[in-house]
C-alpha positions, 0 to 999 in steps of 0.5 A: 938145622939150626936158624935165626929170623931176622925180620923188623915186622912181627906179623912176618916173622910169626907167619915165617915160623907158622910155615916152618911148622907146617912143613914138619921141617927140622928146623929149630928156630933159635930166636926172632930179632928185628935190628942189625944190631941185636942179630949180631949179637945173637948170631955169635952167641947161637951160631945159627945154621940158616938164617932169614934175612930181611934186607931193610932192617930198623937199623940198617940192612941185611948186608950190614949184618952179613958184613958184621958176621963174616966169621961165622958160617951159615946159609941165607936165605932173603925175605924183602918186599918187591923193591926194585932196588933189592929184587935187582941185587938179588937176582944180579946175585942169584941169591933165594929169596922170598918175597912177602907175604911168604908163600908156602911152596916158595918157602919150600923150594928154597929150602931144598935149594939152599940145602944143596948150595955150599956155604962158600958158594953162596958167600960169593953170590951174596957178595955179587949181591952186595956190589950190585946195591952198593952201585944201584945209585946208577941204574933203575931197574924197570918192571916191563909188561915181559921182562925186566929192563936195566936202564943207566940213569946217566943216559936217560934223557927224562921220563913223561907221565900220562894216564898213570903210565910213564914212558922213560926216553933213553939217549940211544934213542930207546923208550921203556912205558911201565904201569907205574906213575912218575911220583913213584920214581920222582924221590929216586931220579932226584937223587940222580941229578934229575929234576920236575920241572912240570907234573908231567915230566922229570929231567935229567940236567946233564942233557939240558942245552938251555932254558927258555925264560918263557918257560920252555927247556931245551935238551940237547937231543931237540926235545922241549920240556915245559916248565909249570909256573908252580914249579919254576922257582924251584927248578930255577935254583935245581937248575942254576945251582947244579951248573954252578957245581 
């Protein structure tokens, strides 16, 4: 079976192959490539069979490259990191995929697996896939102690950090504690009209009822959130700037 890795790090591309061989596969590795753009290229010119695929890329994604070589007809199997975002597309999809550093057992399985799968077949579970991360701006998806929780950010009132743990409160009254510290969601919920207004807490600015000028915000379900004197300016231009909108 003819296939292309399409990998932006070395190292991972070189233990790729190194499993492959181990295997005693018949797989023939046409080429390694690193860029959306120079995997188009190559994929038209060797028109690959099977081909890896890294979802972020240097100069994109790997839905940019599937989008860019519709023409052509080859499985695909996923290579990511365990990102919330991609992991959450994936399995929306039901598309293979391993995560880094690759495991050899993993890489087995998935290969018999792909090996079975019609080619039509699996352009639908990527394009499900490809929908779920085009919308993932709407959704956090949570790595809970037994499961994995979806949560809309739209009705997710604000997030409290303690202990390098932070518990996420929903507006249907739900409450969802991961391992995780509230820094590693911050750039994400930022984005999603949320605001820290303390070291402790991010909120979301659509459940603001109001804000104390002794520091104090009030949400509409009732619940107080401190404003630090370190953060007040910035959530005062965060928070007068987006009523203004």
């Amino acid at each position: 079976m003819k296939t292309l890795i399409i990998e932006d790090k070395e190292y991972i591309r070189k233990g790729l192959q190194n499993l492959l061989q181990l295997l005693d596969t018949e797989i023939t590795v046409l080429g390694e490539c690193e860029s959306v753009k120079d995997a188009v290229v190559v994929a038209n010119a060797c028109k690959p069979e099977l081909v890896f695929l890294d979802i972020n890329l240097t100069d994109g994604t790997g839905f940019d490259f599937l989008a860019q070589t519709e023409n052509l007809n080859f499985k695909v199997i996923f290579i990511t990191a365990y990102e919330e975002h991609a992991l959450r597309a994936l399995k929306i999809g039901a598309v293979d995929y391993l995560l880094k550093p690759v495991d050899i057992d993993e890489l087995q399985t998935a290969l018999q697996k792909v090996a079975h799968l019609p080619i039509d077949r699996q352009k639908q579970q990527v394009q499900v896939a490809k929908q779920a991360w085009n919308n993932e701006d709407s959704k956090l998806i949570l790595s809970l102690q037994d499961s994995f929780q979806v949560v809309d950010l739209d009705e997710l009132l604000f997030c409290e950090s303690d202990k390098g743990y932070t518990t996420f409160y929903c507006s249907d009254n739900k409450k969802y504690m991961v391992s995780k510290t509230l820094k590693e969601f911050e750039e994400r919920l930022c984005k999603a009209n949320f605001t820290r207004p303390h070291q402790s807490y991010m909120v979301n600015l659509k459940f603001i009822d109001k804000y104390d000028k002794t520091g104090v915000i009030h949400l509409k379900c009732g619940k107080k959130i401190p404003v630090s004197s370190r953060k007040k300016e910035h959530f005062l231009h965060t928070f007068l700037n987006w009523t203004n909108n």
